[in-house]
N, C-alpha and C positions, 0 to 999 in steps of 0.2 A: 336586873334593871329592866326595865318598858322603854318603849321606844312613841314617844308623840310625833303625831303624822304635822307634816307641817308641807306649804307650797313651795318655799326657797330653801335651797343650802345658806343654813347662818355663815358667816364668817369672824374670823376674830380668832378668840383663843378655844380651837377647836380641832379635834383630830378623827378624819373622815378615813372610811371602811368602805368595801362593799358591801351590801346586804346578802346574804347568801340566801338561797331558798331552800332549807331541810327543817328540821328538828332541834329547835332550842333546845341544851342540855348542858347541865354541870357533869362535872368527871371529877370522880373524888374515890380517894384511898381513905377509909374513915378507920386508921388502925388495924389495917391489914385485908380490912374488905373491901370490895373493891363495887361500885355503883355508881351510876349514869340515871338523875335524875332528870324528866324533863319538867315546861315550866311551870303545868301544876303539880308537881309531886309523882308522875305517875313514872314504874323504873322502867327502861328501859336496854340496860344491859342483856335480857334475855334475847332479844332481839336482832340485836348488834354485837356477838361474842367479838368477833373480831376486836373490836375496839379495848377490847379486855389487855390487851399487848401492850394499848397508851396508856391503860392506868395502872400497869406494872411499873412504868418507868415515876411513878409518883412517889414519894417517900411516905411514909404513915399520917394521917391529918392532913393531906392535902386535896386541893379543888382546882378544876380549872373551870372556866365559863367556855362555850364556843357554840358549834352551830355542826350538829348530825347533815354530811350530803354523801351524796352520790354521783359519780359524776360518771356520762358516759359519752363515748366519741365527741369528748371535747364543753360538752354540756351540761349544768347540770339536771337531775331528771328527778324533780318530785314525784313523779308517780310511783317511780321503783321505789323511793322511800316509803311510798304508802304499801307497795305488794313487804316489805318488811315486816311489818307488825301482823304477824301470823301465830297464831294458838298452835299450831302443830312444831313440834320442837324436832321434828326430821327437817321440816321445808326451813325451816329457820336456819339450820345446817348447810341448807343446802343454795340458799338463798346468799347465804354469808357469803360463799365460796364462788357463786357466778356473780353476784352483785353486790362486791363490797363496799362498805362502809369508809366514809374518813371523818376525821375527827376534826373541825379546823378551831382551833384555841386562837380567842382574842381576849381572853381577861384571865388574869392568877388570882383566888380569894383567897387562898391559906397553903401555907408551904412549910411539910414541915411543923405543924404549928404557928408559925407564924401568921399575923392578923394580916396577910399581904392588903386584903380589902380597904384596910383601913386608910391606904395612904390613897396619897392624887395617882389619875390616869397614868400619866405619864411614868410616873416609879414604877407601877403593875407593868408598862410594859414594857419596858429596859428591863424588870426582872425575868418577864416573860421571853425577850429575844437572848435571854442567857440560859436555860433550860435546854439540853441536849433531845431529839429524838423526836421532837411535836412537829406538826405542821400548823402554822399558825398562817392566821389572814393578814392581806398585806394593809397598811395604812398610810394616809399622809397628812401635811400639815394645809397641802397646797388644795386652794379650794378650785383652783384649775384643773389636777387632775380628778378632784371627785367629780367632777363636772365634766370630764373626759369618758371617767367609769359611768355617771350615768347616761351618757350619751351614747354609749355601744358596748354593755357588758347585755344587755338584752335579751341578743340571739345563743347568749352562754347559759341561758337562765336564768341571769341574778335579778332581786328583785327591788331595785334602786338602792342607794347607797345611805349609811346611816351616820351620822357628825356626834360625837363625844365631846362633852366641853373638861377642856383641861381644869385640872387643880382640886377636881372634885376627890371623891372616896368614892367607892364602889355601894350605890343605895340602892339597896334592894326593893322592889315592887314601886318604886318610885319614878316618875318620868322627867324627873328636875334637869338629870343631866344629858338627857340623850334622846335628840330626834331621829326622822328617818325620813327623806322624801322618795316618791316613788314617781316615775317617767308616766304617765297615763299612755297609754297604747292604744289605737284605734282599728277597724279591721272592718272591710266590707264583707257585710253577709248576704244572702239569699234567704228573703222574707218567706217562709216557708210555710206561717200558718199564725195562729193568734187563739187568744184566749178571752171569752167575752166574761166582760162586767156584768151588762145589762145584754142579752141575745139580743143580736140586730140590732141594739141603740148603741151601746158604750163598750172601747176596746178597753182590755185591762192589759196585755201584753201583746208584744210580738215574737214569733216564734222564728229562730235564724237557722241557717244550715251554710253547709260550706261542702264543695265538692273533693271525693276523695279522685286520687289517679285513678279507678275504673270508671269516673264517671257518675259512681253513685251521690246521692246529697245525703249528707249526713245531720244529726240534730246536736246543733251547737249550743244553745242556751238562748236566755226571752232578755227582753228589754222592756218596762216599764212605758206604759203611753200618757203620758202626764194631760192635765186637761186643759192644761192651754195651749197644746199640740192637736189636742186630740181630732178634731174636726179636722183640720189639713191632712193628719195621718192618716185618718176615714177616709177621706176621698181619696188617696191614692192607692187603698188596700181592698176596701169591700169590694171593688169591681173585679177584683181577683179570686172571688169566692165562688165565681162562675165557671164550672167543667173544671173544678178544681179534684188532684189526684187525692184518692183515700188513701189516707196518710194517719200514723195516731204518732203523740210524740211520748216521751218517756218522763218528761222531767217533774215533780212533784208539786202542787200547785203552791204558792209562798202567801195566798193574798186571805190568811184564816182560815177559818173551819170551812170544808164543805170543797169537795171537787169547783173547778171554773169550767164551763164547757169549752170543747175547744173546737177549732176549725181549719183545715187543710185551704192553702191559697197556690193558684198557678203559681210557680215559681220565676215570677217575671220582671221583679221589683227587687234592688238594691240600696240597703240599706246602709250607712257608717255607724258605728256603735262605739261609745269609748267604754272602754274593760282594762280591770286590775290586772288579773291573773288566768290562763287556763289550766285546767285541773283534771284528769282523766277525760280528755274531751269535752269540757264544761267551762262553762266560764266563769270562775269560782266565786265571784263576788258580784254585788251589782251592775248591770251591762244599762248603761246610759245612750237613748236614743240623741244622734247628732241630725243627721239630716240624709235626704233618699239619694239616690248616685245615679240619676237616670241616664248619665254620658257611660256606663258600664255595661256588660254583658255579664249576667249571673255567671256563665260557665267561666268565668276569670277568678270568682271570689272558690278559690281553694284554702286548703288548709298552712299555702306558704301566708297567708295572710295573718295566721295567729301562730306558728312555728317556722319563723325566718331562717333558712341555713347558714350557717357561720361565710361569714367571705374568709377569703384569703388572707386578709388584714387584720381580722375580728381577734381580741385576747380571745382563749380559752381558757377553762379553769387552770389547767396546769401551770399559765404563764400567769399567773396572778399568788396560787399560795407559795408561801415564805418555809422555807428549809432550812 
């Protein structure tokens, strides 16, 4: 099943998750073999032996749906999911044994033979919290605590929370029955440089950075300069073009064919940005310009700005999956 992006938690007759952030993947014993499909087809069990132990515990013909993560000191860590998918079947070994795998089950399709999919949410998962040895995601019916989890699962990883409407079946490639909203997150950066449209006339991006503890700035990812911005964000940018440091950035141009030229700026201007996700140091998806932070000092905008540490109070993964 898909997940439609939506702005509000529905409420009503519906059963809210958190969103985890790994690897979509079914687990299935297909008569004795044992396979981890993800959500296009592509397998995945080479990669994650370990998980090979949860689909022993399956009887022949069966499937479970859930979500491939990783979790470490309390977090979960897409990146380590991505050092996973490695060609060399040594580091894959070896990978398994420092950075394991878990498997978190929120949906039964076939047990057994049996068509579990066929029936409503709710039977799948009464069948599912009777199953010995899985670790399954937690859920509830109460649209206060999904609105609890999206309010501070965040600094754990997760990547907002997704609502089920009861009474359906299990539909596959379908988004009838299941949204997903996600918390938009915002984060002062340090304008660090840009990419021209037109050289000297028109900006196409701006380029962010964020300081690491030695002090260094780092390259965080651009933000779009829309054109009924675009002049206000010119005058507060080009003046910074002047005894500005040679700098080149890394990130790939997105705007068609043909390199964008780019440009190094004093680092003296603080920008807010709102962003999805970060992704090996990247901001993974679209980074939307909000407005400049001029009551700021760039050397503030570090990287607790897009990896906040757990408080004291904060769930971690561990207090959240179900045993």
């Amino acid at each position: 099943m898909e997940a439609e992006l939506v702005a509000e938690l529905p409420t009503g007759e519906w059963q809210y998750e958190p969103k985890w952030d790994g690897f979509r993947g079914v687990l299935e014993n297909d008569g004795g073999e044992l396979a981890l499909w993800s959500r296009n087809g592509r397998p995945l069990l080479r990669y994650f032996p370990e998980l090979s132990a949860i689909g022993e515990l399956l009887p022949r013909h069966s499937a479970l749906d859930g979500e491939i993560v990783i979790e470490r000191e309390g977090k979960l860590d897409f990146d380590a999911m991505q050092m996973r998918l490695h060609p060399a079947e040594s580091r894959v070994r070896r990978l398994s044994a420092e950075i394991p795998a878990t498997f978190v089950a929120f949906d039964v399709l076939l047990w057994d033979g049996e068509a579990v999919w066929k029936q409503p949410l709710e039977k799948r998962r009464a069948r599912l919290e009777k199953l010995k040895g899985l670790t399954l995601s937690p859920r509830s019916a109460d649209p206060d605590v999904a609105q609890e989890w999206l309010n501070r699962l965040q600094a754990a990883g997760f990547d907002g929370v997704v609502a089920k409407r009861l009474g359906l079946p299990y539909l596959p490639g379908s988004r009838e029955g299941v949204v997903k909203v996600k918390q938009h997150k915002t984060a002062d950066c340090v304008v660090i440089g840009l990419r021209w449209k037109e050289k000297g006339e028109k900006i196409a991006t701006l380029l962010l950075g964020l300081y690491d503890d030695e002090g260094r700035i780092n390259y965080v990812g651009s933000a779009a300069v829309g054109a009924r911005k675009h002049d206000e964000i010119a005058a507060q940018v080009l003046p910074l073009l002047v005894d500005a440091p040679d700098r080149r950035f890394s990130e790939p141009n997105r705007w068609g064919t043909g390199e964008l030229e780019e440009a190094a700026l004093r680092p003296e201007l603080v920008a807010e940005v709102r962003y999805d996700k970060l992704e090996k140091s990247r901001f993974r998806h679209g980074t939307r310009f909000l407005r400049f932070r001029p009551d700021k000092d760039p050397a503030q905008c570090t990287w607790r700005e897009v990896r906040p540490p757990l408080r004291k109070d904060d769930p971690k993964v561990a207090d959240l999956l179900v045993r």
